[in-house]
Rosetta silent file (secondary structure, phi, psi, omega in degrees, C-alpha in Angstrom):
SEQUENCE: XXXXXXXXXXXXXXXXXXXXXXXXXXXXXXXXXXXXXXXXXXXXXXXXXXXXXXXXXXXXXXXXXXXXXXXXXXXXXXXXXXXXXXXXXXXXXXXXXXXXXXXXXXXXXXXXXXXXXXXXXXXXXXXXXXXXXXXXXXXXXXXXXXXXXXXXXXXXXXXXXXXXXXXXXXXXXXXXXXXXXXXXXXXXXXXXXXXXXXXXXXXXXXXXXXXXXXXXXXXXXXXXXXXXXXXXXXXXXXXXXXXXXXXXXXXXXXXXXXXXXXXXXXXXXXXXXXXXXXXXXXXXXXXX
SCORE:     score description
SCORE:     0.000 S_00000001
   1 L     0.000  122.919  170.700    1.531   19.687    9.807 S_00000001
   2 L   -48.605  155.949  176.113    0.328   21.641    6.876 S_00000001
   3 L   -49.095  121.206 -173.544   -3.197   23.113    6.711 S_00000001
   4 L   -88.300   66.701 -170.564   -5.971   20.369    6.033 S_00000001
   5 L  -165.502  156.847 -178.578   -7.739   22.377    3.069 S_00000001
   6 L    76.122   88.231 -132.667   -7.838   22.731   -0.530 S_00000001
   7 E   -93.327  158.389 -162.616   -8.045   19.239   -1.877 S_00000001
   8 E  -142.777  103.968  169.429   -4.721   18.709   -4.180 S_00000001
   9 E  -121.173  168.453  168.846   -4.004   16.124   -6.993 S_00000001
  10 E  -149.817  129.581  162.311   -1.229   15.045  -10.160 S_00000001
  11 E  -134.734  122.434  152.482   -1.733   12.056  -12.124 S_00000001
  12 E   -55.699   82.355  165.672    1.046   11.068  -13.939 S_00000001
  13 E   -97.463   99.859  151.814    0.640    8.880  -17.507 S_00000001
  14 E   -80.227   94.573  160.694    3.544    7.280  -18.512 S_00000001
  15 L   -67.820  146.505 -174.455    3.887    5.489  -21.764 S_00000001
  16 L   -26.292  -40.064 -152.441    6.330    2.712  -22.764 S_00000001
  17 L  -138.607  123.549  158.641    7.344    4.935  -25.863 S_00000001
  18 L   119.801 -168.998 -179.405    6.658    8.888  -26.258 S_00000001
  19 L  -107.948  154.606 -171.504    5.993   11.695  -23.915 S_00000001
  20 L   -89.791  176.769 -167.883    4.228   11.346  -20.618 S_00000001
  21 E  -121.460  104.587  166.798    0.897   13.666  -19.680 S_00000001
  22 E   -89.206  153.383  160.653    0.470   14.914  -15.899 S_00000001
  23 E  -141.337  133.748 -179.330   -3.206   15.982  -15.367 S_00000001
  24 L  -130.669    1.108 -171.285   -4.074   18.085  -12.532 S_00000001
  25 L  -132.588    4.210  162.810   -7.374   19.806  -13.306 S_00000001
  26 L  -107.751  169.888  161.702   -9.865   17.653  -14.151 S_00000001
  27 L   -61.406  116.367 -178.117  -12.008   15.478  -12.383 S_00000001
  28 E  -144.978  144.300 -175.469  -10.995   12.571  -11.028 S_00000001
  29 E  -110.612  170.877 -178.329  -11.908    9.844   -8.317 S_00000001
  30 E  -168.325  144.384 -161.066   -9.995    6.974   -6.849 S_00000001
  31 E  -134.781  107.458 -175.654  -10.586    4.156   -4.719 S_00000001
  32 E  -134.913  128.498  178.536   -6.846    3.024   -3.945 S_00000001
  33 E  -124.178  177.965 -174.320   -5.777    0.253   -1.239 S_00000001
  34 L  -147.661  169.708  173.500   -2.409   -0.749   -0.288 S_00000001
  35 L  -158.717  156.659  152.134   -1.493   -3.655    2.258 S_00000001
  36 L   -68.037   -4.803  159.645    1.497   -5.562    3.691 S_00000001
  37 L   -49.460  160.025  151.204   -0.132   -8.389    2.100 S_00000001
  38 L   -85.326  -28.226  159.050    2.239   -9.575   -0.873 S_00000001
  39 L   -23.501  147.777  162.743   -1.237   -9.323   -3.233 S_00000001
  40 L   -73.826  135.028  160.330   -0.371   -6.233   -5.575 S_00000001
  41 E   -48.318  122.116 -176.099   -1.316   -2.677   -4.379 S_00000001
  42 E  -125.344  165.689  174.493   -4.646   -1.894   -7.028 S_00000001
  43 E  -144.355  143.197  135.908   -5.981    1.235   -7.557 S_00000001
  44 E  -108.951  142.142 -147.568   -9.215    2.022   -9.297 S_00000001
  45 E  -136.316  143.621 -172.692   -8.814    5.403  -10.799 S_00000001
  46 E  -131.938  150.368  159.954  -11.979    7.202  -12.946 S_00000001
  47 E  -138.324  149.400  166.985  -11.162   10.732  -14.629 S_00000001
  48 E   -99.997  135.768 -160.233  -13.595   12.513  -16.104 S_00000001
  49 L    83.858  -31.583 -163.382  -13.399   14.194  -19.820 S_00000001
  50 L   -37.982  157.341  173.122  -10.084   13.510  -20.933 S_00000001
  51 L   -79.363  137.897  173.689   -8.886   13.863  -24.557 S_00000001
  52 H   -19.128  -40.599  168.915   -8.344   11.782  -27.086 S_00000001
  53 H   -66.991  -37.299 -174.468   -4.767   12.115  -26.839 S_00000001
  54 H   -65.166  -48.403 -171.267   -5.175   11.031  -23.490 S_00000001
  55 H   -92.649  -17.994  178.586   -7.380    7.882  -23.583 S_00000001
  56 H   -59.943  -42.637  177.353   -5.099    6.782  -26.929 S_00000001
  57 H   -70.104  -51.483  166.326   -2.272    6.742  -24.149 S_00000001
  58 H   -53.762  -21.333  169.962   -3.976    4.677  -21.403 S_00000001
  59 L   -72.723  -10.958 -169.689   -5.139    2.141  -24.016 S_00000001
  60 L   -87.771  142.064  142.729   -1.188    1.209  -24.909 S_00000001
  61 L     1.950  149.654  149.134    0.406   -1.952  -23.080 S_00000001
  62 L    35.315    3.393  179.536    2.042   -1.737  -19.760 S_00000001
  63 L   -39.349  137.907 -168.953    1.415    2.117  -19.919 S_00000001
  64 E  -131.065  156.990 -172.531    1.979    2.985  -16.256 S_00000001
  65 E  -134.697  152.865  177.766    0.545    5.727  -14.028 S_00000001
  66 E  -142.243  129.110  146.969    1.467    7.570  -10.897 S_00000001
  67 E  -112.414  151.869 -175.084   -0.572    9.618   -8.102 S_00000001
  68 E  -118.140  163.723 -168.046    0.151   12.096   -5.851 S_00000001
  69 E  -174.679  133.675  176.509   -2.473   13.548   -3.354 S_00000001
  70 E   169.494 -155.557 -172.653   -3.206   15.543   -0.457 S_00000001
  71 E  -109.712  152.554 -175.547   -4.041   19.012    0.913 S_00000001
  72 L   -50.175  133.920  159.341   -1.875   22.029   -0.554 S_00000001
  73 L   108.202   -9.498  166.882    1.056   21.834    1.047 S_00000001
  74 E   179.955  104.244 -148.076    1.287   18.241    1.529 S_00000001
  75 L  -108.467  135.440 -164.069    1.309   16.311   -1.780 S_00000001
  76 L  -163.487  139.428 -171.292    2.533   12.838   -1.756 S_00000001
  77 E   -55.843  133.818  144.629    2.970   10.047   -3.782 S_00000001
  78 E  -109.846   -3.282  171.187   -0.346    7.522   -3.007 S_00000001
  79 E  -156.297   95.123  158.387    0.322    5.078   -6.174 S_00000001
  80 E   -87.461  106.274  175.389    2.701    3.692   -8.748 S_00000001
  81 E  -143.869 -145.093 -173.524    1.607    1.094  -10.805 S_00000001
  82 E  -101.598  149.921  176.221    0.529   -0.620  -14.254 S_00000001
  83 L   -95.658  151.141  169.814   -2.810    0.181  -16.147 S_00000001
  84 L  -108.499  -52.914 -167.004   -4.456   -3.612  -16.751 S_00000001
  85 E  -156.306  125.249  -48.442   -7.721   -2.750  -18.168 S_00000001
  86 E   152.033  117.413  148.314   -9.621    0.621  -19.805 S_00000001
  87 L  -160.241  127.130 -146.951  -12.895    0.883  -20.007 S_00000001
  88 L   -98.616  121.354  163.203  -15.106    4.176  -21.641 S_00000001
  89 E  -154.647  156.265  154.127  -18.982    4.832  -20.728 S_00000001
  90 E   -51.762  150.481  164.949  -20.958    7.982  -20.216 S_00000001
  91 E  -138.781   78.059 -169.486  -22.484   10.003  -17.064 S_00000001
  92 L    56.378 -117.050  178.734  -24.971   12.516  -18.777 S_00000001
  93 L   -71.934   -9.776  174.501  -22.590   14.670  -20.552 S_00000001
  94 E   -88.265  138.899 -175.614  -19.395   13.113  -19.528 S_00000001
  95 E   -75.678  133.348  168.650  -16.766   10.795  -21.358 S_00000001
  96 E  -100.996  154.064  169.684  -16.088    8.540  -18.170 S_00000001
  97 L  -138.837   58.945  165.804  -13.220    6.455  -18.594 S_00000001
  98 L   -27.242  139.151  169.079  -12.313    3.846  -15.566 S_00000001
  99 E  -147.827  147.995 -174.787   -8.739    2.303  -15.197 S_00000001
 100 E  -120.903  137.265  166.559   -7.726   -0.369  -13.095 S_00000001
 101 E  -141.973  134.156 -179.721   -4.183   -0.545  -12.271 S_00000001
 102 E  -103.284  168.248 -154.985   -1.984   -3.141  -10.330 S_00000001
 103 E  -133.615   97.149  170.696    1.718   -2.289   -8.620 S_00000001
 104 L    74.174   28.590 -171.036    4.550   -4.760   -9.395 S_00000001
 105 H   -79.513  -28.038  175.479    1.589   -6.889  -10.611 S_00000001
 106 H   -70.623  -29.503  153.114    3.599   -8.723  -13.396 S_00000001
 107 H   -44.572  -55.016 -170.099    6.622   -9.459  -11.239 S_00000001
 108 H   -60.089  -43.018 -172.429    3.764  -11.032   -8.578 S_00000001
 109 H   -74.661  -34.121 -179.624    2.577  -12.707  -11.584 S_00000001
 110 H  -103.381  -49.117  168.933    5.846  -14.279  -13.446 S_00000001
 111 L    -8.014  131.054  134.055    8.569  -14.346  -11.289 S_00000001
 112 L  -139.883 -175.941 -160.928    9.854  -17.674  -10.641 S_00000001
 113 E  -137.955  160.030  179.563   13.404  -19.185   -9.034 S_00000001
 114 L   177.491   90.445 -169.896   14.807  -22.158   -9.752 S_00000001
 115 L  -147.120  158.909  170.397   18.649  -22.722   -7.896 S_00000001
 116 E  -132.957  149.304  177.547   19.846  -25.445   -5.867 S_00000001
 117 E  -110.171  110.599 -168.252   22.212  -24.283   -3.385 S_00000001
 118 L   -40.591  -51.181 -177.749   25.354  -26.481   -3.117 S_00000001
 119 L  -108.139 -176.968 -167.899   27.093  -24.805    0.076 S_00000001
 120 L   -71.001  107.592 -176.419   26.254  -23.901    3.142 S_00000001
 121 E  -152.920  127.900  163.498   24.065  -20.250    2.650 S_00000001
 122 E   -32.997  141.274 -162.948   22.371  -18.378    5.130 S_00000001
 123 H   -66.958  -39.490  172.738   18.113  -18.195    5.128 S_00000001
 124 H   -70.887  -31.367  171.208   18.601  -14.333    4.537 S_00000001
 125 H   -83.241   -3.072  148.586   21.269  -14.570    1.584 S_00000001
 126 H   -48.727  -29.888 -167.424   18.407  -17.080    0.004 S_00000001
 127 H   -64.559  -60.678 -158.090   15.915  -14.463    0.525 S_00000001
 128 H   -77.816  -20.214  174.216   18.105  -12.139   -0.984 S_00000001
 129 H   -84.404  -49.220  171.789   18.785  -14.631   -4.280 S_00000001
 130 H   -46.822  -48.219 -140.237   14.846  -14.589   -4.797 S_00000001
 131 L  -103.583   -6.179  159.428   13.719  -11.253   -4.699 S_00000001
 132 L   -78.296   20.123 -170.824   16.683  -10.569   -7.665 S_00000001
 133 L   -98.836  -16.359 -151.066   14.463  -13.030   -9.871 S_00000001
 134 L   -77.733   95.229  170.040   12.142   -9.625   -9.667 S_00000001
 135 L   -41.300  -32.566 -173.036   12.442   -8.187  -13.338 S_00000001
 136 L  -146.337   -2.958  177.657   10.883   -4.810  -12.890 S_00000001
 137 L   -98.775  114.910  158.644   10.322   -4.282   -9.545 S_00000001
 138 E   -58.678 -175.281 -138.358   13.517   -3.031   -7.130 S_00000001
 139 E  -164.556  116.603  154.828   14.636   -3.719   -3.616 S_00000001
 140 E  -116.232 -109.813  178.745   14.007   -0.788   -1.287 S_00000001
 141 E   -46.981  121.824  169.113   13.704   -1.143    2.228 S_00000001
 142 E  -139.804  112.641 -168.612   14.904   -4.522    3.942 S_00000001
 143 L  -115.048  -26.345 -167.404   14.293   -4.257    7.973 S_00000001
 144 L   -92.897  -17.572 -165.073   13.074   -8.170    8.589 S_00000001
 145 L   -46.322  128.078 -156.430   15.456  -10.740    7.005 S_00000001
 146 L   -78.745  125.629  179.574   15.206  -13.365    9.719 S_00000001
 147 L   -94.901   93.399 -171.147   18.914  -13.622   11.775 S_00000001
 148 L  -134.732 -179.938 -148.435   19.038  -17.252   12.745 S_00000001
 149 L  -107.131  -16.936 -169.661   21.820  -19.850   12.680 S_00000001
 150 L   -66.747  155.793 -162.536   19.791  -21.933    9.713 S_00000001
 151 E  -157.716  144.214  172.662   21.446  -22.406    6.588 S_00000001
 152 E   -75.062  140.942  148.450   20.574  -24.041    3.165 S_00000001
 153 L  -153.858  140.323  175.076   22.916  -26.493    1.846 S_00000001
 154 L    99.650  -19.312  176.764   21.696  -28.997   -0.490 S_00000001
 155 E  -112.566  140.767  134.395   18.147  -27.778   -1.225 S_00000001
 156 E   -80.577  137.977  172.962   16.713  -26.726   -4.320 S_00000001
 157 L   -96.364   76.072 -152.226   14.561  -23.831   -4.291 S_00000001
 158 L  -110.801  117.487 -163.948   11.773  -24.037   -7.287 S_00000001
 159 E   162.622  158.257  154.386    8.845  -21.961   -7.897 S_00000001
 160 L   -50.146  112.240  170.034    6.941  -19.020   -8.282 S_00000001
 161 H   -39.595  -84.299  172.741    9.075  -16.295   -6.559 S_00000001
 162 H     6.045  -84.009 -166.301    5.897  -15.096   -5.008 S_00000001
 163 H   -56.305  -39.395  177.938    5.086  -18.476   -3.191 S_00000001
 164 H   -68.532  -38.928  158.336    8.630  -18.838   -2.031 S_00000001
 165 H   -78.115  -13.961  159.144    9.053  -15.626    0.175 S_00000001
 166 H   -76.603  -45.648  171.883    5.733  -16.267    1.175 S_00000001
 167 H   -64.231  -24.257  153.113    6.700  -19.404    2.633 S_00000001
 168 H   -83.973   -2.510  165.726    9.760  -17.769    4.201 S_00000001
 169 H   -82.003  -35.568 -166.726    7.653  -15.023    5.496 S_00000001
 170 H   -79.819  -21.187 -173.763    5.440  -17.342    7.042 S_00000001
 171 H   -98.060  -15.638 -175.213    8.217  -19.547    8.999 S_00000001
 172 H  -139.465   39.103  156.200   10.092  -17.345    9.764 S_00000001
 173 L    92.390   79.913  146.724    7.935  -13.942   10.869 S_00000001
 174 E  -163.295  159.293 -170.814    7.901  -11.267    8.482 S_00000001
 175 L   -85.122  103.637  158.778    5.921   -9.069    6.098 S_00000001
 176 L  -100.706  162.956 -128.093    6.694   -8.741    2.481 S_00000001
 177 L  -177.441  123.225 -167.825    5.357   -6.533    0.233 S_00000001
 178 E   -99.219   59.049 -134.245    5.246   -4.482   -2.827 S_00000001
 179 L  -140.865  109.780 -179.381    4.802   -0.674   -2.689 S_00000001
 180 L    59.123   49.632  174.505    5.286    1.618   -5.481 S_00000001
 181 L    78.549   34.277  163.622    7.744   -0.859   -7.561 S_00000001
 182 E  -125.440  149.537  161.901    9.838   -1.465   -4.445 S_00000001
 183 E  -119.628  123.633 -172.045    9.675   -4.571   -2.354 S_00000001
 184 E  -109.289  173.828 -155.521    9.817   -3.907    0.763 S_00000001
 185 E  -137.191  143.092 -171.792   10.517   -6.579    4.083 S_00000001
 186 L  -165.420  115.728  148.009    9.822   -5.615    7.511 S_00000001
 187 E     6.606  138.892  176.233    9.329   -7.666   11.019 S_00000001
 188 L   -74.335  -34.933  177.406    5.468   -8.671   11.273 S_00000001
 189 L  -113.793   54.401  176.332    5.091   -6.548   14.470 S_00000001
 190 L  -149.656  122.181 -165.731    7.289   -3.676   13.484 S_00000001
 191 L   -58.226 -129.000   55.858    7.269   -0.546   11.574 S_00000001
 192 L    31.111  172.098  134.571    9.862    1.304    8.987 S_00000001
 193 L  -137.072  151.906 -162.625   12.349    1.565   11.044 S_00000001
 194 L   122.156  -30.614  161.447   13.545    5.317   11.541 S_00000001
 195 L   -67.173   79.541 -175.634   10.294    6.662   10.700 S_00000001
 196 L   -30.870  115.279  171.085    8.599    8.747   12.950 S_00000001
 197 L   -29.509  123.527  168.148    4.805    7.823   14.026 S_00000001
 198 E   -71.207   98.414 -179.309    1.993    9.705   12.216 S_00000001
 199 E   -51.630  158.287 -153.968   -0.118   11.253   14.963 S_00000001
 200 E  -158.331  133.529   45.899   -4.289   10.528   14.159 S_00000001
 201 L  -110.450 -154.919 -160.810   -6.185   12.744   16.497 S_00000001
 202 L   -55.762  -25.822  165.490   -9.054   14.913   16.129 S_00000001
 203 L   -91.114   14.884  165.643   -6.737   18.057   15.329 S_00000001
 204 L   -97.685   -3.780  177.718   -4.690   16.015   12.785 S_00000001
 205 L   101.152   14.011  155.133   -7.958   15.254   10.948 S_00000001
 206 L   -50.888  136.138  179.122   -9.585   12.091   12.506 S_00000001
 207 L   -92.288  100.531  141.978  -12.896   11.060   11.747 S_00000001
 208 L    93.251 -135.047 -167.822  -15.564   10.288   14.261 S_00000001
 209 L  -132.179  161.019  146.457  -13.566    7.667   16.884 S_00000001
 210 L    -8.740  146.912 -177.710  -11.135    4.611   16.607 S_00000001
 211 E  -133.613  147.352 -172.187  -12.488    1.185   16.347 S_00000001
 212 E  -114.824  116.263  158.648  -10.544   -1.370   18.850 S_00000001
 213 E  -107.857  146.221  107.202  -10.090   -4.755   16.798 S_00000001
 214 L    55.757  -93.613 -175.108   -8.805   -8.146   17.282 S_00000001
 215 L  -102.984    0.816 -174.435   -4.794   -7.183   16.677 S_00000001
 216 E  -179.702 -117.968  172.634   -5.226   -3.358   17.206 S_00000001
 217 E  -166.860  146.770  156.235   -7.249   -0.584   15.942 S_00000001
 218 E   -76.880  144.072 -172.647   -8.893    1.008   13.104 S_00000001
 219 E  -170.876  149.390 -162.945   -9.210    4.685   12.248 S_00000001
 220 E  -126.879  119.929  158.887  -10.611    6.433    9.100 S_00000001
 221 L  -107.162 -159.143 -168.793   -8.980   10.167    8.823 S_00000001
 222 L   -74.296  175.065  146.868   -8.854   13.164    6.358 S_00000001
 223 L   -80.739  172.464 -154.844   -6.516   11.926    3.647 S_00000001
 224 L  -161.798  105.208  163.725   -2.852   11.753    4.365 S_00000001
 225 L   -37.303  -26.988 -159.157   -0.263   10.705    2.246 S_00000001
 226 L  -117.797   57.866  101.993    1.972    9.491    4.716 S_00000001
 227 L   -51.853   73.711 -166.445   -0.422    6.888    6.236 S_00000001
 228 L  -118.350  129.808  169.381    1.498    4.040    4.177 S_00000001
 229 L   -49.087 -175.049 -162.033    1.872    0.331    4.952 S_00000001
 230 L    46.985    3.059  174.331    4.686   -0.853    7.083 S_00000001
 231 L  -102.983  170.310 -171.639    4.499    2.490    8.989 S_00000001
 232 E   -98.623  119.168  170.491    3.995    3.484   12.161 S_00000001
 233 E   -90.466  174.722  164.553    0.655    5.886   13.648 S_00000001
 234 E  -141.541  103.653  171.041   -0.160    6.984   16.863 S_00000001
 235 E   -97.769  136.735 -165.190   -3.558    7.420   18.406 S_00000001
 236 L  -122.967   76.547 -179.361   -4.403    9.936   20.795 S_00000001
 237 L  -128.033  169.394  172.084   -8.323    9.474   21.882 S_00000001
 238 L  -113.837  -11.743  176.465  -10.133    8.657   24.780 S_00000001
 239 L  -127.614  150.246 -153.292  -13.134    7.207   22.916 S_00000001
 240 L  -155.691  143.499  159.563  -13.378    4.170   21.083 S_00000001
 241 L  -103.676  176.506  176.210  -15.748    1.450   19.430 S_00000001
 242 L  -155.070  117.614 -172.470  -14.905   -2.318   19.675 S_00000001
 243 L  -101.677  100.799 -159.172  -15.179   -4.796   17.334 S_00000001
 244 L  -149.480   69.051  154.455  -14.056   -7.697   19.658 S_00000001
 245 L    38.824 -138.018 -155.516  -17.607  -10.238   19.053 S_00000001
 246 L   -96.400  110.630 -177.340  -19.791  -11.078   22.153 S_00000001
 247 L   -60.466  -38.507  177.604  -18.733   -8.418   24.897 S_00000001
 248 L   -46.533  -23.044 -171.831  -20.839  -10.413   27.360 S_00000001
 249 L  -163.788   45.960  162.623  -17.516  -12.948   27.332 S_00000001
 250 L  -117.685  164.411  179.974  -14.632  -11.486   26.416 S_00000001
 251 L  -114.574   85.317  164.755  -11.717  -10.077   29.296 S_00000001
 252 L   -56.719  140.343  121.900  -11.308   -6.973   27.195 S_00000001
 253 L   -66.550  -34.865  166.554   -8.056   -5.776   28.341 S_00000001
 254 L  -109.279  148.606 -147.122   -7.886   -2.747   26.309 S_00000001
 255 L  -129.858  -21.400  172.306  -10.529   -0.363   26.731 S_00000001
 256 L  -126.633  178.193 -150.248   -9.170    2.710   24.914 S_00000001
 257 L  -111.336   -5.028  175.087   -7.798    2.698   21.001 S_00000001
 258 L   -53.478  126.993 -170.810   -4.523    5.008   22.353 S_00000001
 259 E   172.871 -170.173  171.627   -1.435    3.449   21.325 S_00000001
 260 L  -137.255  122.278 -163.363    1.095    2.991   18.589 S_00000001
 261 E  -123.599  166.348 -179.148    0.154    0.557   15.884 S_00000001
 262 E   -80.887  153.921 -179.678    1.866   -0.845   12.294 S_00000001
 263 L  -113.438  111.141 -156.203    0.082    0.004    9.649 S_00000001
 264 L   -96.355  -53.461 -178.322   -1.571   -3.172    7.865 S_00000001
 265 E  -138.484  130.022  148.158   -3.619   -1.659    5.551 S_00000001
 266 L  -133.284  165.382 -151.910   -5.348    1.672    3.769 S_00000001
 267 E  -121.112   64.986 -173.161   -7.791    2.747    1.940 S_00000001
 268 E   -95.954  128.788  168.505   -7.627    6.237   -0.037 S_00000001
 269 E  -114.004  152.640  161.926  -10.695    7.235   -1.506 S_00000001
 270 E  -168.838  160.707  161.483  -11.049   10.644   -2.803 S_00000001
 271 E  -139.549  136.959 -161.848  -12.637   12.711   -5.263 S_00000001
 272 L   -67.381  -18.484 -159.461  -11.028   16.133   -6.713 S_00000001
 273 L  -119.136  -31.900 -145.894  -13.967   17.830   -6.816 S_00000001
 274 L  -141.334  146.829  166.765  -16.931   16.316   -4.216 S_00000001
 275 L    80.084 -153.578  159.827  -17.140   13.562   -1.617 S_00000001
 276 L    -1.060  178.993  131.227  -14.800   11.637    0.078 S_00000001
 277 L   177.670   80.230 -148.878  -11.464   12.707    0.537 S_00000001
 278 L  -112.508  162.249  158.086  -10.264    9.837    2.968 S_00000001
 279 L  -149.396  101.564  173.068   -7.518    7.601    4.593 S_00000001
 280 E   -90.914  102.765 -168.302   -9.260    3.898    5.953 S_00000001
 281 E  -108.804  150.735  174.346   -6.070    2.758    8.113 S_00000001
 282 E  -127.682  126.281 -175.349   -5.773   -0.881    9.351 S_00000001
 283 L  -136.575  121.771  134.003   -3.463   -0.906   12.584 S_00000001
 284 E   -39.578   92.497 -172.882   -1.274   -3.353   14.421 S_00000001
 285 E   -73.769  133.822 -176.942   -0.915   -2.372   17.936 S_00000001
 286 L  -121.268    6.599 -173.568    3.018   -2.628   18.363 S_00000001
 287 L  -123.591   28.242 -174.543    3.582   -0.927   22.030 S_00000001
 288 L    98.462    0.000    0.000    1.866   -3.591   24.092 S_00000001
């Protein structure tokens, strides 16, 4: 594992039409979350100063942005999405400029389906007819498509794409998902698969200890690019909180946060120059 020091950003503005602008040396903060939810991945992203040329580009349509982040030596993609909304105010001498941007948000938003399928077609090649309604958004990863004997024949399928793989996520157990223009599909209690576990203790850059939840465990570390839904961590502590309600009358069973969990959700905050510099992971315990 590279060296946890020297905090390291690139944000990428790409317009529709024209040439795109990396910036790597001014100040800039970011509050970015990602999920295995099907909600779009948002980021709010603030830079400070920028040029004219600069804020003329984030003001166009559908202009899209990409960041990478980490510590020198290991720089990583944490967002690809859309800018939505702009908006310019001062902080004593500084032009502030806030952008909100959503990931595959227009796809999430427009999509629809409409087919009726005549013959006899498997629940997974339906699956697989849906998520091609997706205009701008790709097909990456597909680990979950459910293998079962049921088959359409005879049904129309009508709707907001969205709503429809949610309702086949929900019957028939898996996570879909949207992450950095790809959609990706995965078992609900299963990682990538193929991926190696990110290790999370205190010499990988954990913060303070593990919180014991409900379905798993929580853990807030240094940031770290490759803390990404649908992947797999590993925690290696002996101390733990526990967020499990009234202790007096629960049969904890687990007592320490060690384990190997799914990754449900993070949370990168950072700032280039001050503060933060963060990864808030939401974990699925997957080993039992």
């Amino acid at each position: 594992m590279a060296r946890q020091y020297k905090r390291v950003y690139d944000l990428t503005i790409i317009p529709t039409d024209g040439e795109s602008r990396v910036i790597k040396d001014l100040r800039v903060n970011f509050e970015i979350t990602k999920s295995v939810l099907s909600f779009p991945n948002l980021c709010k992203l603030i830079i400070y100063n920028p040029n004219e040329d600069t804020l003329s580009v984030l003001q166009k349509k559908f202009t899209k942005i990409t960041i990478n982040a980490g510590y020198e030596g290991d720089v990583r993609l944490l967002f690809k999405g859309e800018v939505r909304n702009v908006f310019q105010s001062k902080g004593g001498t500084d032009r502030v400029v806030t952008i909100y941007a959503g990931d595959g948000e227009r796809d999430w938003q427009n999509a629809t389906f409409n087919k009726t399928f005549t013959e006899n077609v498997t629940i997974s090649s339906a699956i697989e007819e849906v998520l091609k309604s997706f205009k701008e958004v790709t097909t990456g990863v597909i680990n979950g498509l459910p293998q079962v004997a049921d088959k359409l024949r005879g049904q129309t399928l009508s709707g907001s794409s969205k709503d429809i793989l949610d309702g086949f996520a929900d019957e028939y157990g898996f996570d879909w998902n949207i992450q950095d223009g790809e959609v990706i599909i995965t078992p609900v209690e299963s990682p990538l698969e193929g991926d190696e576990a990110v290790l999370v203790n205190s010499a990988t850059g954990m913060i303070g200890s593990p919180t014991i939840t409900e379905v798993g465990a929580d853990v807030t570390t240094l940031l770290n690019p490759r803390m990404l839904p649908n992947k797999a961590f590993k925690i290696e502590s002996v101390n733990a909180d526990i967020q499990l309600g009234n202790l007096f009358f629960r049969n904890v069973k687990r007592t320490s946060a060690e384990g190997t969990y799914k990754i449900q959700e993070v949370t990168f905050k950072g700032d280039s120059r001050e503060g933060e510099w963060t990864s808030a992971v939401k974990g699925r315990l997957i080993n039992g």
